[in-house]
N, C-alpha and C positions, 0 to 999 in steps of 0.2 A: 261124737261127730262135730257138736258146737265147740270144742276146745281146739279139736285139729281144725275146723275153720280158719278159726281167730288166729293161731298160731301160721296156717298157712298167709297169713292176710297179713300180718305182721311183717315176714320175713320180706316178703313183696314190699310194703311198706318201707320198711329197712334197709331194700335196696337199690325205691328210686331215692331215696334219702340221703345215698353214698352214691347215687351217679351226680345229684345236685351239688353234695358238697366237691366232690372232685370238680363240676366245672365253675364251680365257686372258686375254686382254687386255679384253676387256669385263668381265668379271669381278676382272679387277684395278681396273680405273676403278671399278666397281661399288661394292667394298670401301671405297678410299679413301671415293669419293662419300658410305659409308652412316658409316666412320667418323668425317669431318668435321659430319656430320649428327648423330651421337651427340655429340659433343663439344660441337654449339652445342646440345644440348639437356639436355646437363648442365649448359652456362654458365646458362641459363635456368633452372632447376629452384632451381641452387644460389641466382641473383638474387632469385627473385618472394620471398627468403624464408622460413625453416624456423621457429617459434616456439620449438621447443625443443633444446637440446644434443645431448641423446641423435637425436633424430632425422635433425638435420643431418648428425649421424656417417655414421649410419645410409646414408643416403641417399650422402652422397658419397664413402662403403666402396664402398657398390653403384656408383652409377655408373663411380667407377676402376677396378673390377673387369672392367666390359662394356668399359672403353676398353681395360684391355690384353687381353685376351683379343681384341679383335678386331685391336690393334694384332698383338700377336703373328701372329693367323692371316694379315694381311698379309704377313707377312715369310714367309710358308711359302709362302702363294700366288707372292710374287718369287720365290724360290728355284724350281718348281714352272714360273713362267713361264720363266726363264732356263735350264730341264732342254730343254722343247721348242726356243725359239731355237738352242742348242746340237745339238741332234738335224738341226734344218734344215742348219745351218753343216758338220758334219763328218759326216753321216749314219751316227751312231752314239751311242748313252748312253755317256758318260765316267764310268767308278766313281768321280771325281774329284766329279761335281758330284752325281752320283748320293746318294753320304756327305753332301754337303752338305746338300742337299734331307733324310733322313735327319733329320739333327744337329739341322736348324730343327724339325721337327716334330715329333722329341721335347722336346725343350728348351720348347716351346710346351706339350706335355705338364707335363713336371716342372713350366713354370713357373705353369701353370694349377693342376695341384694345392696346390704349395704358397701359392700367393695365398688360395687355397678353406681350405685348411685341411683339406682331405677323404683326402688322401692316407697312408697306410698305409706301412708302414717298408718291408714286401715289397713290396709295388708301385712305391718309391722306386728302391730297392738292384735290383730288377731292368729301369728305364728306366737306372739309372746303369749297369747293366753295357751294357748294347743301346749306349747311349751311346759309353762306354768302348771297344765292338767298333767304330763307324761311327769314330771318330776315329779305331783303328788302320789302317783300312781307307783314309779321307783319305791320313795320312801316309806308309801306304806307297804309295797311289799316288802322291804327289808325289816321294816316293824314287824309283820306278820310272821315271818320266816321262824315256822319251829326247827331247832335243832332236831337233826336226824330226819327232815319232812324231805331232802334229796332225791329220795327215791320216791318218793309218791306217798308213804305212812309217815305216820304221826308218832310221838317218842311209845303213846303205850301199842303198836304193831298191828293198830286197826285202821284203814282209809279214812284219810279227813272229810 
């Protein structure tokens, strides 16, 4: 009865797992979608013609601003989609990709503030240490990583 549980709990499991990445996956097309649309509306903006120097600036500061920022948030949303994928494939979070996911979305952080200019030395120095911690965490998991440990065992076929 405790096996057909687990197994019943699993599949459920499994299959809000595949409703999340499917709207992972709408939401990723979404982004690109909205970012491509940003892009041809800065080509537009920049075309119809600015009269003056200063405002040309102005304006295509601004716009490169909204494109990496969105460009950025796309790479957090792949990293974020590729977390789920992952969970389906070996039904479990990897601290591997887990850092990963992490690393993008500070980095989207640090890289957002300093484009802005709004960013504060403490609030730098403490995403670089968070930073600093996610990438030790990477590489000792990539240290750790026994070969054939993929599926959840260890190379002699007994749980780690």
């Amino acid at each position: 009865m405790k096996i057909k549980t687990l197994e019943v709990y699993r599949r459920i499991l499994d299959s809000i797992v595949a409703i999340l990445v499917f709207i992972m996956l709408v939401t990723l097309v979404g982004a690109v979608v909205g970012l491509i649309f940003d892009i041809m509306g800065g080509i537009r903006m920049v075309r119809d013609g600015i009269p003056s120097h200063t405002l040309s600036h102005g304006l295509i500061d601004s716009v490169a601003r909204d494109l990496v920022i969105d460009v950025l948030s796309v790479f957090v949303l792949i990293e974020l989609f590729r977390t789920f994928t992952d969970y389906l494939e070996f039904h479990r979070i990897r601290l591997r990709v887990l850092a990963e996911v992490g690393i993008a979305f500070v980095l989207r952080e640090i890289f957002i503030g300093l484009y802005n200019h709004n960013m504060e030395w403490s609030e730098l120095l403490a995403l670089t240490a968070l930073l600093a911690v996610l990438f030790a965490g990477r590489i000792t998991s990539a240290m750790f990583n026994v070969s054939g440990a993929e599926d959840g065992y260890s190379e002699g076929g007994t749980p780690p």
